[in-house]
N, C-alpha and C positions, 0 to 999 in steps of 0.2 A: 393133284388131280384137278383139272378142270373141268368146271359147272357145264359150260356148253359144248364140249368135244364131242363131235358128229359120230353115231357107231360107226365103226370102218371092222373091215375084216381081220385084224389083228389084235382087236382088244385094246389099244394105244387111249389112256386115257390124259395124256398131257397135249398141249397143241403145238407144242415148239415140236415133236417128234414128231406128230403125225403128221405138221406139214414137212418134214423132214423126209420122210419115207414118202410122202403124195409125190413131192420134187422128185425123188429118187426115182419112183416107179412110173410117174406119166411122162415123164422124159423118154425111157426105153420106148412106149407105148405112142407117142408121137413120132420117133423116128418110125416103128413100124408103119402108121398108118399116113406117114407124107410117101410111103411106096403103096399106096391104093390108087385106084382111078373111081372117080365121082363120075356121071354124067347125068344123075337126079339128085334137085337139092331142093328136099320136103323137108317139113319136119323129123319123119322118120330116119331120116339121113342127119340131121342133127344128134335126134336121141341116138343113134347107131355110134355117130363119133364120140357121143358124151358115156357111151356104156364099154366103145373101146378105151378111151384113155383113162378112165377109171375104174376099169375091171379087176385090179389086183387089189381095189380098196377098198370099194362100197358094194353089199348087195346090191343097193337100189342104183348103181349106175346103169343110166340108158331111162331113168325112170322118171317123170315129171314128179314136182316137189307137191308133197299136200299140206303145205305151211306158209302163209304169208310172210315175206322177207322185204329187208330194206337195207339201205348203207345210206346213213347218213341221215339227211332228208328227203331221198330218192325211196320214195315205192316202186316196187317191182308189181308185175301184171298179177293182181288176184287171183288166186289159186281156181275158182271157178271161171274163169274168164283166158283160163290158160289155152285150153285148145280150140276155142273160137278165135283168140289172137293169131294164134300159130297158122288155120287155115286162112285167114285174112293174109297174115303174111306171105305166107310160103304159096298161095294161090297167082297173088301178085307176082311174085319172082317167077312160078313156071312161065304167066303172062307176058313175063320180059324177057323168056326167051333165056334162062339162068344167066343173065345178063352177059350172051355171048355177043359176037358180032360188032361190038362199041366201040368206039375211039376209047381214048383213053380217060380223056376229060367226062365224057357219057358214062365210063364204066364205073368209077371215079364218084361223078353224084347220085349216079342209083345205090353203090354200097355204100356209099356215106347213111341216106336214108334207109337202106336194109342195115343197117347196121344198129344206129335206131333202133330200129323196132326190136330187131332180138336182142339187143341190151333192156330194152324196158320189158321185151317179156320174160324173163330170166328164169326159164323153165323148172332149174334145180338147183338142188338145195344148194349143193356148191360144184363150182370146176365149171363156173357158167362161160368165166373171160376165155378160160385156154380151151374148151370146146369151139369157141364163137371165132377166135383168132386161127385154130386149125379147119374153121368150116371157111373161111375165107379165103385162105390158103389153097385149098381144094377148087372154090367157086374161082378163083380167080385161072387159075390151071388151068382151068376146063374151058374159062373163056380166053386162054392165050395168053396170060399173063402172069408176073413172077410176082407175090404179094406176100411177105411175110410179117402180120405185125408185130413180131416177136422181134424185130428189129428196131422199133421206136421206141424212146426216151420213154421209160416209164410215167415219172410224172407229168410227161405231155400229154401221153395217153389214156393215162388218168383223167385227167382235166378236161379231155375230149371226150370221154366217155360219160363222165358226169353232164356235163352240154349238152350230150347226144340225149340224156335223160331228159333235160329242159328242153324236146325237140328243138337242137340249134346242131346241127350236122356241119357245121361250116369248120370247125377244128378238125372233126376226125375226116372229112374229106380232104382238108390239106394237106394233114399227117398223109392219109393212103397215096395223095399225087405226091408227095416228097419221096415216096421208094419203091411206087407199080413200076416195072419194065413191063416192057413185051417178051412172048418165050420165040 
């Protein structure tokens, strides 16, 4: 048994299984939800994604975290500062129009910097990356373009998301121009 395995709806108290069954069950649960159509991307569209792909796991998916978290050296956004970042954010992105209409280079530096931010606000406890990587997916859709990061080099993307924490956006916006098409 391990000390810090997250309750999940199974009772699974080792962590090699329960990411085992996470893998298994938010895979079905992303193919379902890459057949959605987005054309609002609030917060609540965030939580909505993070409560579909792990609804077979966790009560509290869909739910902001009430626990301060980190990886590494990286602080995640303070649990009390969570929904003021979130309307900061997400207030910006309607501002920009869900980042539709842009070249590609434009669309490119605005998600690099949106991207940023909801990586440093890290709303929940866990399933923060593959909610963040299928809300892109979606945004990108929506503004005409085929974006999947689930297609980059892990430990690129790693390395770029850690950067993205040191606001330095210059990695993970190379990464997203190495594989944005147009649709």
């Amino acid at each position: 048994m391990d000390e810090y395995v997250l309750q999940n709806k199974f009772g699974i108290k080792d962590e090699f299984t329960l990411n085992k069954e996470e893998r298994r069950y938010t895979a079905i649960r992303i193919i379902e939800l890459r057949e959605k159509n987005f054309h609002v991307f609030s917060f609540n569209t965030l939580k909505y994604m993070h409560k579909y792909i792990f609804q077979d796991i966790y009560k509290w998916a869909g739910t902001t975290r009430n626990v301060n978290i980190s990886k590494g050296k990286a602080l995640f956004c303070p649990v009390e500062n969570i929904n003021s970042y979130a309307n900061d954010i997400f207030q910006k992105l309607k501002a920009n129009n869900y980042l539709k209409n842009l070249s590609i280079d434009e669309f490119c530096q605005k998600a690099a910097d949106l991207f940023g931010d909801i990586n440093a606000l890290h709303p929940f406890r866990e399933g923060n990356g593959r909610t963040q990587r299928e809300f892109f997916y979606h945004l990108a859709k929506n503004a005409k373009y085929k974006l999947d990061l689930n297609q980059l080099n892990k430990n690129e993307y790693m390395i770029a998301s850690i950067e993205s924490m040191l606001v330095n956006n210059n990695k993970i916006e190379k990464l997203i121009k190495s594989i944005i098409e147009p649709l």
